[in-house]
C-alpha positions as a printed Julia matrix, in Angstrom:
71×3 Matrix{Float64}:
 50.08  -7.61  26.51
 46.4   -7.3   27.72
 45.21  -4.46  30.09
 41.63  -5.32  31.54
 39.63  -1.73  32.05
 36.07  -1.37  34.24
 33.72   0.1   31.72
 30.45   1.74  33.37
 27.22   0.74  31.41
 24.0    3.28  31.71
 21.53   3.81  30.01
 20.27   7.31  28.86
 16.82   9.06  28.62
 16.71   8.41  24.96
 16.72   4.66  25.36
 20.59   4.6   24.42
 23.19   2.53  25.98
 26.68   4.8   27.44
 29.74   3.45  27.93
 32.58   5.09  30.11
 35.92   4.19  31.48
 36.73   5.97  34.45
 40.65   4.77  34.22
 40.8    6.58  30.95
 39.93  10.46  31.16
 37.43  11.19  28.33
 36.61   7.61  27.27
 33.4    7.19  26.4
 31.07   6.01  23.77
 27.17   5.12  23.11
 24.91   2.93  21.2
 21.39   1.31  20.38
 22.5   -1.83  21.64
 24.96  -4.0   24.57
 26.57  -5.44  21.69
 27.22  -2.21  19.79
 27.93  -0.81  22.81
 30.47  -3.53  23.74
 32.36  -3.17  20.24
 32.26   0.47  20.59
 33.64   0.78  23.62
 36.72  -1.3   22.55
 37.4    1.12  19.72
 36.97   3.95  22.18
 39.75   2.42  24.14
 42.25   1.93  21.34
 41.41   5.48  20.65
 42.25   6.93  24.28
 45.65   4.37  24.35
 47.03   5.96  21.2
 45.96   9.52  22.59
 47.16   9.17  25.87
 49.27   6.03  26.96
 48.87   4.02  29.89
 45.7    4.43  32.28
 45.86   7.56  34.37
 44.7    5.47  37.49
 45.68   2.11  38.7
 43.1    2.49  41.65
 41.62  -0.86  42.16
 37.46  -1.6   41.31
 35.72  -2.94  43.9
 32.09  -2.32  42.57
 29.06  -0.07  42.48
 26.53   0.34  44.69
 22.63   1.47  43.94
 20.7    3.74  46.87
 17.96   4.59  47.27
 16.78   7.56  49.18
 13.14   9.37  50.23
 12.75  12.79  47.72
């Protein structure tokens, strides 16, 4: 069985990469680099599935926006 998760991607002031998925409470993870980051993040996930279960939410993505706004 496969379960496809949304995985925000920032980056920090440090110049690293942070991974989190919001359908998994506490999931998160960093790294250097995308790929890193990307095979990290996977890890994190089979981590939070053996600690918790399923996903807490089955809320439907529909994307992120970016605003801007006058400081």
């Amino acid at each position: 069985m496969e379960i496809a998760f949304n995985v925000i991607v920032e980056r920090d002031e440090e110049g690293f990469y942070v991974a989190t998925v919001p359908e998994l409470r506490g999931c998160h993870t960093q790294a250097r680099s995308l790929d890193d980051l990307m095979e990290r993040v996977r890890e994190a996930i089979d981590l939070c599935l053996e600690e918790q279960g399923r996903p807490i939410s089955s809320s439907e993505f529909v994307g992120v926006q970016r605003i801007t706004v006058k400081l």
